[in-house]
N, C-alpha and C positions, 0 to 999 in steps of 0.2 A: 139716655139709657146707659147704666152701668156695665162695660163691657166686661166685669169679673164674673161670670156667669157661673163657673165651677175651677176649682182647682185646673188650673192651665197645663199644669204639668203632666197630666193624665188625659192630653190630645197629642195625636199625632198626626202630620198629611202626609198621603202617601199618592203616586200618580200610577195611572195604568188608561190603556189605551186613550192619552192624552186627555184624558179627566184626572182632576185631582178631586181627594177625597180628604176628608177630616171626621176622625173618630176617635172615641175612648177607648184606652188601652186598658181600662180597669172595669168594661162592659164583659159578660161571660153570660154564655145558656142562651134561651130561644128567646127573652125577652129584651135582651137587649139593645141597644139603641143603634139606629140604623147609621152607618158611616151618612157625610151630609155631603152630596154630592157639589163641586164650586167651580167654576168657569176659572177661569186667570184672573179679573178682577176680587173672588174668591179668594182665592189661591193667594193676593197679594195682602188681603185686608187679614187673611187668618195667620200667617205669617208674622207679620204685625202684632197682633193678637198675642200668640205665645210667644213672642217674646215682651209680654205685658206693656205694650204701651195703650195707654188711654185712648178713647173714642175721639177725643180729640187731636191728640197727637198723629193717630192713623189719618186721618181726614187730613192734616195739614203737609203731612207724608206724602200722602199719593198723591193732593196735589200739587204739590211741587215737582214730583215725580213726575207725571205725567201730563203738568199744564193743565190740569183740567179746574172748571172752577170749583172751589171748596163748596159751595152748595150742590154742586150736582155728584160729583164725589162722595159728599155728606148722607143723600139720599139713598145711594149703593151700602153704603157702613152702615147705616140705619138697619135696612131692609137684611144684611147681612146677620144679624145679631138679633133682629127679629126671627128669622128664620132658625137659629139656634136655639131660644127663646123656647119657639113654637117645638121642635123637635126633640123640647128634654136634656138639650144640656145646657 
């Protein structure tokens, strides 16, 4: 999956009561797109994200980061981008 989903530059995360959240700063009025609620692995992969690196690049990222295997890691980015996908941006 193509993680260019929209103009990057017009997300931002923000944290409050120890959730992070990622939303469009160029969203306005009552139909606008709901901030997308992301745990810490969230939070590490969106990150990532705006600062445009590739689906791939993230996944080889975190796992190195984090020791985890590049497949199961891969799964999380997946599902991550899915979820954005799914929610309009």
């Amino acid at each position: 999956m193509n993680n260019q989903i929209n103009n990057i530059s017009n997300y931002r995360i923000t944290e409050a009561a120890g959730r992070y959240f990622l939303y469009d700063i160029t969203e306005r009025g009552p139909l606008h797109k709901k901030p997308l609620p992301m745990n810490r692995t969230g939070y590490d992969i969106a990150t990532l994200w705006l600062k445009d690196l590739t689906e791939e690049a993230i996944i080889k990222k975190l796992s190195s980061q984090y020791d985890i295997d590049p497949d199961k890691i891969g799964e999380d980015v997946r599902s991550f981008f899915s979820d954005l996908h799914r929610m309009g941006y």
